[in-house]
The first five atom37 places (N, CA, C, CB, O) and aatype in JSON, in Angstrom:
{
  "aatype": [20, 20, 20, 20, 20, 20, 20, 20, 20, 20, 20, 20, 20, 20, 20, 20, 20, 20, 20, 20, 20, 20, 20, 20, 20, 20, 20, 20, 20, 20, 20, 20, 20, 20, 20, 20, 20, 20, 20, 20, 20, 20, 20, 20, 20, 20, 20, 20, 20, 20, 20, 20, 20, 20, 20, 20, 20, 20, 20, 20, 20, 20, 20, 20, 20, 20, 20, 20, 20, 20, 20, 20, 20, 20, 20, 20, 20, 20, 20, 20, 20, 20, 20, 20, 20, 20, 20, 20, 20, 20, 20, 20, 20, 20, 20, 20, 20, 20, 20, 20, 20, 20, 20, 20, 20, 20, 20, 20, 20, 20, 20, 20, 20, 20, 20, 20, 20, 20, 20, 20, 20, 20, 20, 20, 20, 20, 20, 20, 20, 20, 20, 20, 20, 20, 20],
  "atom_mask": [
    [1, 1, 1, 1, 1],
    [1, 1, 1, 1, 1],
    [1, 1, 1, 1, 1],
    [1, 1, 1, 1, 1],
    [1, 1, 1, 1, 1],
    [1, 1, 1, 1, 1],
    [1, 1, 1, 1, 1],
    [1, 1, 1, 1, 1],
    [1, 1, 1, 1, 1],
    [1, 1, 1, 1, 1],
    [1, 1, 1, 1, 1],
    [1, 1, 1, 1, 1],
    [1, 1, 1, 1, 1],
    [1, 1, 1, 1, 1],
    [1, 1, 1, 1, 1],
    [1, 1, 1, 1, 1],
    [1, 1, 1, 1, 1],
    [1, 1, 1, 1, 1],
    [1, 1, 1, 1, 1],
    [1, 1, 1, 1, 1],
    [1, 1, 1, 1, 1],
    [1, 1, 1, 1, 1],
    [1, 1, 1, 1, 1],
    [1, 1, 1, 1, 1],
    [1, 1, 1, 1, 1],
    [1, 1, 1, 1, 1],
    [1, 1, 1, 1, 1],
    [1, 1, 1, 1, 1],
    [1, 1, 1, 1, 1],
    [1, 1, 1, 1, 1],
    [1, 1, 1, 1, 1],
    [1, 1, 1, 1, 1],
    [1, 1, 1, 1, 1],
    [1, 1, 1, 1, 1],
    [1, 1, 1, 1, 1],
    [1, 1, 1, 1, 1],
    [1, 1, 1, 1, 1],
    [1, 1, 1, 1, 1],
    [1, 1, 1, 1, 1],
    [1, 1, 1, 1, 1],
    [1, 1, 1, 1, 1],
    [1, 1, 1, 1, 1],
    [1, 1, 1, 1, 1],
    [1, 1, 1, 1, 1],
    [1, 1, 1, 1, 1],
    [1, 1, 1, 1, 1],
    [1, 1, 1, 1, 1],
    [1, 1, 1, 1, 1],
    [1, 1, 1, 1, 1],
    [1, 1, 1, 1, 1],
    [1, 1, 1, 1, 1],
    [1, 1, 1, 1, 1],
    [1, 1, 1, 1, 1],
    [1, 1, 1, 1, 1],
    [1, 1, 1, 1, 1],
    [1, 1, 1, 1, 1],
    [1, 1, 1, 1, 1],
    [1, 1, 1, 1, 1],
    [1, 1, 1, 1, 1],
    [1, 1, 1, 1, 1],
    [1, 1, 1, 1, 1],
    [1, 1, 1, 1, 1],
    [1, 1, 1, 1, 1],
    [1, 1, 1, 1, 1],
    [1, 1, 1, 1, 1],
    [1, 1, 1, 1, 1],
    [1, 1, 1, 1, 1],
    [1, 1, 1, 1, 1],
    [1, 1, 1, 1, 1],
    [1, 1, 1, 1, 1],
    [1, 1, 1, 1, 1],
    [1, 1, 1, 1, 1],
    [1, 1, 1, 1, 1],
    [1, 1, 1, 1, 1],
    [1, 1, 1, 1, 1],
    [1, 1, 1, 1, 1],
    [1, 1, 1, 1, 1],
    [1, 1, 1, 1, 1],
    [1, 1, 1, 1, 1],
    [1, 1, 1, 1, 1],
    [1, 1, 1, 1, 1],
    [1, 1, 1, 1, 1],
    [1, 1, 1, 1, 1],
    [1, 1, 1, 1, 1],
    [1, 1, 1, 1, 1],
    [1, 1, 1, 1, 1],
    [1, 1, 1, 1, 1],
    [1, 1, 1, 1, 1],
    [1, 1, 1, 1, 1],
    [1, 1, 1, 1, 1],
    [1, 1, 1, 1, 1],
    [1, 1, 1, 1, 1],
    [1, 1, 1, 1, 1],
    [1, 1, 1, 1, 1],
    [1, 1, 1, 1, 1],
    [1, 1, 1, 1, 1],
    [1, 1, 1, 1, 1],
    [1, 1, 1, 1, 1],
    [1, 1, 1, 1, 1],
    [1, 1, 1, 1, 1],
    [1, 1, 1, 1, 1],
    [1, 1, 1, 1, 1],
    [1, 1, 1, 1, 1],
    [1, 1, 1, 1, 1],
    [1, 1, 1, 1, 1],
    [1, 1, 1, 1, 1],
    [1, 1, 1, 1, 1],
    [1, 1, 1, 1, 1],
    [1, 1, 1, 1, 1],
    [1, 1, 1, 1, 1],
    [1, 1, 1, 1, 1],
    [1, 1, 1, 1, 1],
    [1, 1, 1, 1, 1],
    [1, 1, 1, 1, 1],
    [1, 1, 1, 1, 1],
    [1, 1, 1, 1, 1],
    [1, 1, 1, 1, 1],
    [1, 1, 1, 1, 1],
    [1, 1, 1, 1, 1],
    [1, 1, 1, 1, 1],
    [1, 1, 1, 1, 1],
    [1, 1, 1, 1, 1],
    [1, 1, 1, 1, 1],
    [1, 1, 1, 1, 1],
    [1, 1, 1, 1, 1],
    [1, 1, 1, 1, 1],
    [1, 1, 1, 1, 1],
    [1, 1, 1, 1, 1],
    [1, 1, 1, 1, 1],
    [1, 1, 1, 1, 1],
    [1, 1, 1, 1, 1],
    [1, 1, 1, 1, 1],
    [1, 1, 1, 1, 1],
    [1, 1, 1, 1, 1],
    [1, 1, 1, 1, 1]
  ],
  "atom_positions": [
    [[7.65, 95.92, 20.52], [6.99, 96.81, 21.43], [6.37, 97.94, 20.61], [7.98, 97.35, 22.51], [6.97, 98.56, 19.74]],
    [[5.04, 98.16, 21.0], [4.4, 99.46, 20.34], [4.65, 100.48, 21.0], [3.01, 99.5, 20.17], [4.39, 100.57, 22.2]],
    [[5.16, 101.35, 20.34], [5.41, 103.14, 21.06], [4.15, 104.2, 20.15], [7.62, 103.97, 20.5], [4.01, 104.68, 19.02]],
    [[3.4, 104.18, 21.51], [2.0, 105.27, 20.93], [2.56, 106.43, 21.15], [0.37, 105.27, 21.8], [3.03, 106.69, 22.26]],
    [[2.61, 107.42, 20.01], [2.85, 109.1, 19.79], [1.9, 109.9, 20.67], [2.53, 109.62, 18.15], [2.2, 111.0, 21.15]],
    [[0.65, 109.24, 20.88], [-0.42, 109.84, 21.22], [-1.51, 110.69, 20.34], [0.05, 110.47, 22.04], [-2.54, 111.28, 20.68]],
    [[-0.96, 110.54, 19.27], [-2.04, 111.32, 17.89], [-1.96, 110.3, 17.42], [-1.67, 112.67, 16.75], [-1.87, 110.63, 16.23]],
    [[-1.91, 108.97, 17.43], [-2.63, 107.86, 16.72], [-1.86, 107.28, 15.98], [-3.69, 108.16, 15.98], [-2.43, 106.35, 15.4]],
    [[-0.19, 107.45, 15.57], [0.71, 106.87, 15.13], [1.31, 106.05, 16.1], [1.44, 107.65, 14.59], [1.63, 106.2, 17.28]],
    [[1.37, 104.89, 15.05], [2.47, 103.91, 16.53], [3.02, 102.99, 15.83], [1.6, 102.92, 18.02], [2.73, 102.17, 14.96]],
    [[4.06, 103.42, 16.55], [5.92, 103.15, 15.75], [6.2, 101.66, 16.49], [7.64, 104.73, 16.47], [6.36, 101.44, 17.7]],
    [[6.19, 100.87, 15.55], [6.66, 99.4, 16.22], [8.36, 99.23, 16.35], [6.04, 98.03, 15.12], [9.08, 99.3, 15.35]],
    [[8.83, 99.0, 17.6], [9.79, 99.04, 17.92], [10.73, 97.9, 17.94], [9.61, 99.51, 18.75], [10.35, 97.37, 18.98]],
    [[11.86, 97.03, 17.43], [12.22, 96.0, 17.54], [13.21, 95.36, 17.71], [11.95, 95.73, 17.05], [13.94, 95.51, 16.73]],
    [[13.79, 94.51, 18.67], [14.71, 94.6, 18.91], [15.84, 93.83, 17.9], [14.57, 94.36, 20.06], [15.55, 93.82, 16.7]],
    [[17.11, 93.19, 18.3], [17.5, 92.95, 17.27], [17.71, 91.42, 17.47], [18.55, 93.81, 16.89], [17.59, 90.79, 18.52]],
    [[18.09, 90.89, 16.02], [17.68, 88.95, 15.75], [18.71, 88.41, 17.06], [18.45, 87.98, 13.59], [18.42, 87.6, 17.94]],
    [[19.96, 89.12, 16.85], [21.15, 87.97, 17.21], [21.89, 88.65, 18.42], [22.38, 87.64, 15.8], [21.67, 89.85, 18.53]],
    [[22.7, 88.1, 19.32], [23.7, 88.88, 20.05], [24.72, 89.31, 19.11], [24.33, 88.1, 21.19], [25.28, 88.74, 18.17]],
    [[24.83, 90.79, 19.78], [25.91, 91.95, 19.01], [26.95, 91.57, 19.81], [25.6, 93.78, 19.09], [26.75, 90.74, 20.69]],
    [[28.3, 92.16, 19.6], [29.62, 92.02, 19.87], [29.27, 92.78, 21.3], [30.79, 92.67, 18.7], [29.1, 92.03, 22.26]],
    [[29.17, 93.99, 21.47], [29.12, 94.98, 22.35], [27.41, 95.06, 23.15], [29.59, 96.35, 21.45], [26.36, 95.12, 22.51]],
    [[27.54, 95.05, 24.57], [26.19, 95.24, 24.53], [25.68, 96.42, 25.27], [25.6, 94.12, 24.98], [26.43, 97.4, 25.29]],
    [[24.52, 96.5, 25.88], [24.18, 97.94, 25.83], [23.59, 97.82, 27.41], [22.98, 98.5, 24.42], [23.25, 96.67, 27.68]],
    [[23.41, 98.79, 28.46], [22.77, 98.83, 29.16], [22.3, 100.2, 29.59], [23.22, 98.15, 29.83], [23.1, 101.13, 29.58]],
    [[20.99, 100.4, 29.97], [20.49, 101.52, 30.06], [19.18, 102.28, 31.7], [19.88, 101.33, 28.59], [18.13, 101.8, 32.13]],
    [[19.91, 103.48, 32.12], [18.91, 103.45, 33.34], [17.78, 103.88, 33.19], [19.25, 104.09, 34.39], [17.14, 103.96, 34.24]],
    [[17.25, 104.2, 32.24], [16.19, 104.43, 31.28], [15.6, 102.95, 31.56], [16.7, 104.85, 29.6], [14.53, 103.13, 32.13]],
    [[15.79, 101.76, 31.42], [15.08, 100.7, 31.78], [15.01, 100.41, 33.58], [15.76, 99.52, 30.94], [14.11, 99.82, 34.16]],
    [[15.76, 100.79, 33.95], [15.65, 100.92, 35.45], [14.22, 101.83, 35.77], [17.13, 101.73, 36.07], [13.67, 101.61, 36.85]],
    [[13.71, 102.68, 35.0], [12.78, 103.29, 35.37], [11.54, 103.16, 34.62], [13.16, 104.37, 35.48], [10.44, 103.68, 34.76]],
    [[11.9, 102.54, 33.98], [10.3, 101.71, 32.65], [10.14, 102.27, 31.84], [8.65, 101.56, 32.93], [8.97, 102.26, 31.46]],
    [[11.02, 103.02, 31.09], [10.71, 103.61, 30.13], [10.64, 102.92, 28.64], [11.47, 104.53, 30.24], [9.84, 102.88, 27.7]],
    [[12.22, 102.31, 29.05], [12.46, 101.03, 27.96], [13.03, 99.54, 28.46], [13.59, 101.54, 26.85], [13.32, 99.3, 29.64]],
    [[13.12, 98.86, 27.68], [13.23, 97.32, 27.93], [14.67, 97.38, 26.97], [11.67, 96.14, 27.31], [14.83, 98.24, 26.11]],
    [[15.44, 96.56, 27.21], [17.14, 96.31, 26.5], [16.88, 94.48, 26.92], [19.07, 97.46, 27.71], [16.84, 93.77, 27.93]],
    [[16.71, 94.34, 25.21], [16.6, 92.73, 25.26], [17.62, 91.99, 25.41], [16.1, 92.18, 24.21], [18.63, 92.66, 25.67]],
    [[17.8, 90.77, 25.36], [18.83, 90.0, 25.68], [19.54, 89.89, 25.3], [18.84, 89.26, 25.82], [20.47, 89.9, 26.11]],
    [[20.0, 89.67, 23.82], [21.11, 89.81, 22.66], [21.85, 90.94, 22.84], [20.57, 89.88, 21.23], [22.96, 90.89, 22.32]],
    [[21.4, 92.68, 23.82], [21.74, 93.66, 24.33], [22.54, 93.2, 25.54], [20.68, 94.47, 24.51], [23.69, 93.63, 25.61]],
    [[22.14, 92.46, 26.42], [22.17, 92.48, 27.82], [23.15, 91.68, 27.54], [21.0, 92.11, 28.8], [24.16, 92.34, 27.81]],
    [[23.67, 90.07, 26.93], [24.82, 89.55, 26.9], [25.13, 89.24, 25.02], [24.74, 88.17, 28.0], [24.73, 88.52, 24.11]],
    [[26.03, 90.26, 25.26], [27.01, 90.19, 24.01], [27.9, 89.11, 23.68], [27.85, 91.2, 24.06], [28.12, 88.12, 24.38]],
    [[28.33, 89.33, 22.73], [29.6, 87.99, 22.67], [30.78, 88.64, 23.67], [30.44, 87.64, 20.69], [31.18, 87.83, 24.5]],
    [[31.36, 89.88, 23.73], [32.19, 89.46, 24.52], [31.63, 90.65, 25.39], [33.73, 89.25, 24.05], [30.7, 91.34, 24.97]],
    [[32.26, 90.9, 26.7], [32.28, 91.32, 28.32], [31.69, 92.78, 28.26], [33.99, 91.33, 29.11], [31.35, 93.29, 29.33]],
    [[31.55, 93.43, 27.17], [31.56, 94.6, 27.13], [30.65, 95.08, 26.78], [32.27, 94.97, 26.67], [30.04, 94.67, 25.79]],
    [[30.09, 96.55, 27.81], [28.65, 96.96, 27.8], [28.61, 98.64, 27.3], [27.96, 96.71, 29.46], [29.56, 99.18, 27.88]],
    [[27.96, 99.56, 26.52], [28.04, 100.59, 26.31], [26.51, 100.96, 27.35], [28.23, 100.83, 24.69], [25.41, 100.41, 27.4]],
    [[27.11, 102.18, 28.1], [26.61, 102.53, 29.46], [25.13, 104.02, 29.12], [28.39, 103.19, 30.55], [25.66, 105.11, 28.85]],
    [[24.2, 104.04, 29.13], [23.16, 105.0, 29.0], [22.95, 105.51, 30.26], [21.94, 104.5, 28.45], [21.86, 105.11, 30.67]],
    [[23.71, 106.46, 31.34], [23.07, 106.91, 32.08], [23.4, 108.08, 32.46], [22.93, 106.25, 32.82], [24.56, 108.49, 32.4]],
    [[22.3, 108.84, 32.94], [22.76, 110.54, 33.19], [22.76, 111.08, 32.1], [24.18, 110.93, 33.76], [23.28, 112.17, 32.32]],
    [[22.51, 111.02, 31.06], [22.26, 112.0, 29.33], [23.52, 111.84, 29.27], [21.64, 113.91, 29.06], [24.22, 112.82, 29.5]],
    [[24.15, 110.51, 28.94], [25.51, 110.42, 28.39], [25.79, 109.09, 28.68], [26.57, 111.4, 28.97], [25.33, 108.36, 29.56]],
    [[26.81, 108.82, 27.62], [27.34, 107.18, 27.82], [29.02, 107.1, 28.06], [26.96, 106.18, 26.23], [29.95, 107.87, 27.78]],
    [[28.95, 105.84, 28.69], [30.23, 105.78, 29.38], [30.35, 104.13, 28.52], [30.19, 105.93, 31.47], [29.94, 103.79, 27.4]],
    [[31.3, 103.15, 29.87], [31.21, 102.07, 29.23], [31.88, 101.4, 30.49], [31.83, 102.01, 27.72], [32.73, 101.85, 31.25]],
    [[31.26, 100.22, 30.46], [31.72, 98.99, 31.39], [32.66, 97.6, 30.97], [30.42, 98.42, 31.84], [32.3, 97.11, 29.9]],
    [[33.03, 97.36, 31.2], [33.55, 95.5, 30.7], [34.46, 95.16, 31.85], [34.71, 95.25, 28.92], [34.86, 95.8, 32.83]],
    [[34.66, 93.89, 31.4], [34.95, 93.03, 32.11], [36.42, 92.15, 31.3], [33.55, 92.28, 32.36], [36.54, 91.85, 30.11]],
    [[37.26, 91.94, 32.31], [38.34, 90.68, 31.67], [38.43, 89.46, 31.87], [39.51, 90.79, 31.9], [39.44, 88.76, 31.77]],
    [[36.91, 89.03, 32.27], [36.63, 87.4, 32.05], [35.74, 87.34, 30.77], [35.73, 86.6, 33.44], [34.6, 87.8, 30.75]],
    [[36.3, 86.81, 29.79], [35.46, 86.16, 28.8], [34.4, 85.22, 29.04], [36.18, 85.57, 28.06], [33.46, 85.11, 28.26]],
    [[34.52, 84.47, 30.16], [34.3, 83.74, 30.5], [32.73, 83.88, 31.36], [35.41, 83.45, 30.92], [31.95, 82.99, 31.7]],
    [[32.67, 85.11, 31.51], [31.51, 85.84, 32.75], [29.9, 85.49, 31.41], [32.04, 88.51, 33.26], [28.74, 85.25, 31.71]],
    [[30.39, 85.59, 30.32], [28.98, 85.3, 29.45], [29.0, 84.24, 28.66], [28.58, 86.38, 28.51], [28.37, 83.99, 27.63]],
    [[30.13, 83.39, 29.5], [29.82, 81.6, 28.65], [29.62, 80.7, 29.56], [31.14, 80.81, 27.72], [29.38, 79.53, 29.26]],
    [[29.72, 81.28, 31.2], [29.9, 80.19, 32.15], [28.75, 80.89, 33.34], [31.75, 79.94, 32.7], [29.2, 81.76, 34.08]],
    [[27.25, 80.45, 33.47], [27.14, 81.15, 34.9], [27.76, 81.26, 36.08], [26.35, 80.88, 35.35], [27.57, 82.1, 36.95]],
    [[28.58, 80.31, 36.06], [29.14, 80.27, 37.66], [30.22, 81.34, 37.52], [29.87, 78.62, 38.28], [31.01, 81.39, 38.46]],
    [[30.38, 82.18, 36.54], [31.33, 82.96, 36.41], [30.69, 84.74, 37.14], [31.74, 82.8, 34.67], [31.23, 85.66, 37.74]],
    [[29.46, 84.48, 36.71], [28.48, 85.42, 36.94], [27.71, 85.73, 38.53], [27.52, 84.99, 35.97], [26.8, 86.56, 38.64]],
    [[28.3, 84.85, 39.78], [28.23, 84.79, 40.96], [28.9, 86.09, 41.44], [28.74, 83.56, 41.4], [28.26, 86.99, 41.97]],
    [[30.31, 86.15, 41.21], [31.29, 87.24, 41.6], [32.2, 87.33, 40.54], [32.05, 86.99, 42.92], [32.75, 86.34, 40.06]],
    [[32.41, 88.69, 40.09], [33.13, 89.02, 39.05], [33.27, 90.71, 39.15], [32.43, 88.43, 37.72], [32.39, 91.27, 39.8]],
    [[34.13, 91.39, 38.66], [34.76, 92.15, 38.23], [34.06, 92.84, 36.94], [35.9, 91.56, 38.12], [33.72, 92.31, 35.88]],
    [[33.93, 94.55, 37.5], [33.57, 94.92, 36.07], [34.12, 96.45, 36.25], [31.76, 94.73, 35.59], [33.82, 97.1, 37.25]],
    [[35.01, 97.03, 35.14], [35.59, 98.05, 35.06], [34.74, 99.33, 34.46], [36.69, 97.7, 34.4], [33.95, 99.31, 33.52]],
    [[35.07, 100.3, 35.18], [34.31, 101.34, 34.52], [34.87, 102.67, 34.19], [33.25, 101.58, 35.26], [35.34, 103.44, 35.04]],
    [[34.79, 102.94, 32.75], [35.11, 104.27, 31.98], [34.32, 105.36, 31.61], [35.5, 104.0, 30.93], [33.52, 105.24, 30.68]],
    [[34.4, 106.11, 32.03], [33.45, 107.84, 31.62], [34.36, 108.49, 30.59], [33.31, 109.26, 33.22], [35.43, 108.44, 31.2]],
    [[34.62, 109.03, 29.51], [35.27, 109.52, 29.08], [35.07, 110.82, 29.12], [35.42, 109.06, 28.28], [36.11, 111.47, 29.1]],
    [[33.96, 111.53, 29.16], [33.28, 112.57, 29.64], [33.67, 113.15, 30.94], [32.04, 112.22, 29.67], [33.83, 114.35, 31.14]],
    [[33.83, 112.17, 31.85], [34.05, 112.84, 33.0], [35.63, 113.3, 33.86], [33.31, 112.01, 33.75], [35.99, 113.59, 35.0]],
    [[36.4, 113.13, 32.08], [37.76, 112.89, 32.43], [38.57, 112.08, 33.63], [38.1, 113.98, 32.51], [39.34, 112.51, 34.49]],
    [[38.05, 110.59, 33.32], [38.52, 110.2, 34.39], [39.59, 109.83, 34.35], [37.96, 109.5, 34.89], [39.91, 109.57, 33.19]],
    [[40.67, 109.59, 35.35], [41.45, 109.42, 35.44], [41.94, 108.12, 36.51], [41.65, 110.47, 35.46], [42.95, 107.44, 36.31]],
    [[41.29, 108.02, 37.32], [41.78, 106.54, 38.24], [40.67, 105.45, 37.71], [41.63, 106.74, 40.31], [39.54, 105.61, 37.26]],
    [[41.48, 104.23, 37.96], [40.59, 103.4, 37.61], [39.61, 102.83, 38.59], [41.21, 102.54, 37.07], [40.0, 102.66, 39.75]],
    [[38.0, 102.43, 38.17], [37.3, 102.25, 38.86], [37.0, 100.55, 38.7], [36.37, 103.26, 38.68], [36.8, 100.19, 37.54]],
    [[36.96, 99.69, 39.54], [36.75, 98.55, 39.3], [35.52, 98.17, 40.44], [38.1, 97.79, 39.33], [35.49, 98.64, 41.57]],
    [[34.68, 97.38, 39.96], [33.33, 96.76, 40.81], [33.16, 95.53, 40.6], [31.97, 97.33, 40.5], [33.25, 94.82, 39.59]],
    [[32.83, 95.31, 41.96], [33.08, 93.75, 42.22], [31.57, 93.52, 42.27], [34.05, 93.23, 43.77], [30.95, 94.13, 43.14]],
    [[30.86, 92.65, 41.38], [29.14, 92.81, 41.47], [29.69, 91.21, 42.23], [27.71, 92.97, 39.55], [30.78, 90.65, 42.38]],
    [[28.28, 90.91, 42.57], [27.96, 89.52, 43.6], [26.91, 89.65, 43.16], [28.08, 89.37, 45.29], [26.38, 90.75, 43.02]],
    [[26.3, 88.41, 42.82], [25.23, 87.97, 42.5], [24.52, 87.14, 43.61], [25.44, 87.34, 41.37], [23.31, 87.2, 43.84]],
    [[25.33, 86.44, 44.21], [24.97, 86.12, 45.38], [24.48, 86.43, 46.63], [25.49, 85.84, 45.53], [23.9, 85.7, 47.44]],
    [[24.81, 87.73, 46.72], [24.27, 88.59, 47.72], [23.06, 89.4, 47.73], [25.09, 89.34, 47.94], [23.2, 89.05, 48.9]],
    [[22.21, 89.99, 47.64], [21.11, 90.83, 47.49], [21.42, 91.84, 47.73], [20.11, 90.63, 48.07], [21.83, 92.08, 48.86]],
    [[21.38, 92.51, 47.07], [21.44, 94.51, 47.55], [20.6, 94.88, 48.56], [20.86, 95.71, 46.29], [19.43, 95.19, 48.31]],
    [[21.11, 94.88, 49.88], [20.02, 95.9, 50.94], [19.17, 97.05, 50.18], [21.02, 96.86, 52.18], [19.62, 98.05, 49.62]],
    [[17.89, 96.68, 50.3], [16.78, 97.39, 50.01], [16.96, 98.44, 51.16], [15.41, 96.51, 49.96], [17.15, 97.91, 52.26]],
    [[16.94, 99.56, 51.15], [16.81, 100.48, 52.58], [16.43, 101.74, 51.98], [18.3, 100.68, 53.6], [17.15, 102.35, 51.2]],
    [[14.79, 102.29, 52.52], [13.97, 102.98, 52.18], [14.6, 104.38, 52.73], [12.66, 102.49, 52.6], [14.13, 105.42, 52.29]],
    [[15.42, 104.42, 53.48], [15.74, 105.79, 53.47], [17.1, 106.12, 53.26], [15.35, 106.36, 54.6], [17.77, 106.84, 54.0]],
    [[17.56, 105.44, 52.0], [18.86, 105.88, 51.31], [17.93, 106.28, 50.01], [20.27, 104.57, 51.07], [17.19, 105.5, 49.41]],
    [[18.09, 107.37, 49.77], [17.82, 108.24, 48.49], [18.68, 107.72, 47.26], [18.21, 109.86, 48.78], [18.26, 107.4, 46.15]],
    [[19.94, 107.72, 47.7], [21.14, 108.14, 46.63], [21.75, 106.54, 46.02], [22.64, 109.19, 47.63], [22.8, 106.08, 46.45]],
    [[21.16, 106.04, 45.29], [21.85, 104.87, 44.93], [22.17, 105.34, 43.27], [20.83, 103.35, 45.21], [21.45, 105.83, 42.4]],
    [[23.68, 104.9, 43.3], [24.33, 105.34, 42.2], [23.43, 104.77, 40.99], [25.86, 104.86, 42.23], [22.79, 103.74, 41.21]],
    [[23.36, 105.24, 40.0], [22.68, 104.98, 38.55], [23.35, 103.95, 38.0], [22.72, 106.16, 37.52], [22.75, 103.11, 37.34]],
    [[25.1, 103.87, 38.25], [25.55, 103.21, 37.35], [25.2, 101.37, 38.18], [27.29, 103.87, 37.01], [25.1, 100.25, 37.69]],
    [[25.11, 101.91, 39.64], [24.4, 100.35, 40.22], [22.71, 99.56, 39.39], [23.88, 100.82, 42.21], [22.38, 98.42, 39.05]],
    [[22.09, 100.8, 39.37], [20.64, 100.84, 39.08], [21.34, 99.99, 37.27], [19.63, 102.97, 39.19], [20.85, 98.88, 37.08]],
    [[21.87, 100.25, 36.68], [21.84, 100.01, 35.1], [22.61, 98.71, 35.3], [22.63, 101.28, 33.97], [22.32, 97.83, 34.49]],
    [[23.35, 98.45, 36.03], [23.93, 97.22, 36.31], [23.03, 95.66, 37.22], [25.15, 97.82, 37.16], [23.33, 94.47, 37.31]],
    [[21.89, 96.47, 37.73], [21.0, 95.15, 38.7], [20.1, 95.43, 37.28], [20.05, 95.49, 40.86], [18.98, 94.98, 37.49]],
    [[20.15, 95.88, 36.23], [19.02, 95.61, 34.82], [19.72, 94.45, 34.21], [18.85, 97.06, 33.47], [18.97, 93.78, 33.51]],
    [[20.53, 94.16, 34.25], [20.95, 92.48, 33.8], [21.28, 91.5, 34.94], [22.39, 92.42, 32.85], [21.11, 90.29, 34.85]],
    [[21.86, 92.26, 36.27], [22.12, 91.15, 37.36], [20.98, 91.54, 38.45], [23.84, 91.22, 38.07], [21.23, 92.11, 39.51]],
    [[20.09, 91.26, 38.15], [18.64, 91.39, 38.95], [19.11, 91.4, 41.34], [17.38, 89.21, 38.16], [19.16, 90.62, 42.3]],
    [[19.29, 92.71, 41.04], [19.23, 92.75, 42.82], [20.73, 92.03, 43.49], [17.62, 91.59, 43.49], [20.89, 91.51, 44.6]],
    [[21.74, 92.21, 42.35], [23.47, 92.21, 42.74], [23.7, 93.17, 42.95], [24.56, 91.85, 41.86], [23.28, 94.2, 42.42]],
    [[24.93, 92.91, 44.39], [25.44, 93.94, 45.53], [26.49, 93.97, 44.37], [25.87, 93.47, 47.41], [26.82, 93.21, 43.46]],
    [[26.96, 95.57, 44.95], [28.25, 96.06, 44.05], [29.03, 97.14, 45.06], [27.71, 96.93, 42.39], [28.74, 98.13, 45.73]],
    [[30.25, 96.3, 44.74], [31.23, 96.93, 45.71], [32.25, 97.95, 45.01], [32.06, 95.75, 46.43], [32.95, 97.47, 44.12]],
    [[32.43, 99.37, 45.34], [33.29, 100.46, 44.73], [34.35, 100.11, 45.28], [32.98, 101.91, 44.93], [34.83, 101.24, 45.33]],
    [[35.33, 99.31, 45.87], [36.44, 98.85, 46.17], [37.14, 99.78, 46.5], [36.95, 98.18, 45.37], [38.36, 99.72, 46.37]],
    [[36.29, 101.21, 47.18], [37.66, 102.25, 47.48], [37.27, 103.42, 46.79], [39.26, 101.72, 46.87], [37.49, 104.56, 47.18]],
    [[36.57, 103.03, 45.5], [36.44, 104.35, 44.58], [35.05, 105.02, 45.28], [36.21, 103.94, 42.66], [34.05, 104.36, 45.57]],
    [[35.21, 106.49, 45.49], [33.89, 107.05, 45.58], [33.01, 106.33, 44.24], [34.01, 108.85, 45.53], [33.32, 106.21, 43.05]],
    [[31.62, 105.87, 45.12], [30.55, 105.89, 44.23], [30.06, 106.88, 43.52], [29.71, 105.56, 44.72], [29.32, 107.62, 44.16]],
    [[30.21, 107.16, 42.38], [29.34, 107.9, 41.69], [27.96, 108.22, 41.11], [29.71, 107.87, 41.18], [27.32, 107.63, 40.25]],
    [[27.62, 109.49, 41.92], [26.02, 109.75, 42.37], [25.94, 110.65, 41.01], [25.6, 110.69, 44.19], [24.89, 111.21, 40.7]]
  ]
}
């Protein structure tokens, strides 16, 4: 990807050859700023380092299995840590792939960490199982 400075330098941007151990997701691509290629999007194992809100958190999962098997990737489980935000209870989300996220034009407030999560599961419902969503 070319990134124009706008004074006529332009920084070629690239992603990387192979899948990394850890992968990355970002709401910065939720809004077009940037693209997080695939070797990003599924790592070797379950686990995602989180870009949203000017700070990173982190997601994973305890199926190994969720990035060797699609049918694993229908309904699954994904845990989430802020360390920043001193958290303290655990938050677990149940994404569905199967379901579509209600589009509804007059909900403002859809959590970020949903928005950075439908950037690899394209328009999966996600259930806070209890935990306030975090806006």
């Amino acid at each position: 990807m070319e990134l124009d400075s706008g004074d006529g330098n332009i920084t070629l941007l690239k992603g990387i050859a192979t899948r990394s151990d850890v992968g990355f997701l970002s709401l910065f691509e939720h809004y077009g700023v940037c693209q997080v290629g695939c070797f990003l999007k599924t790592p070797r194992f379950p686990v995602w380092v989180v870009c949203s809100e000017s700070h990173f958190s982190v997601l994973f999962s305890l199926q190994p299995e969720l990035l060797r098997d699609w049918k694993a990737e229908r309904l699954f489980d994904l845990y989430y840590y802020d360390g920043l935000a001193n958290q303290q209870e655990q938050i677990r989300l149940t994404v569905d792939t199967t379901q579509t996220a209600p589009e509804d034009p007059d909900k403002d407030l859809v959590p970020p960490l949903e928005l950075c999560i439908r950037t690899k599961w394209k328009g999966a419902s996600v259930n806070w199982n209890g935990s306030d969503p975090i806006l």
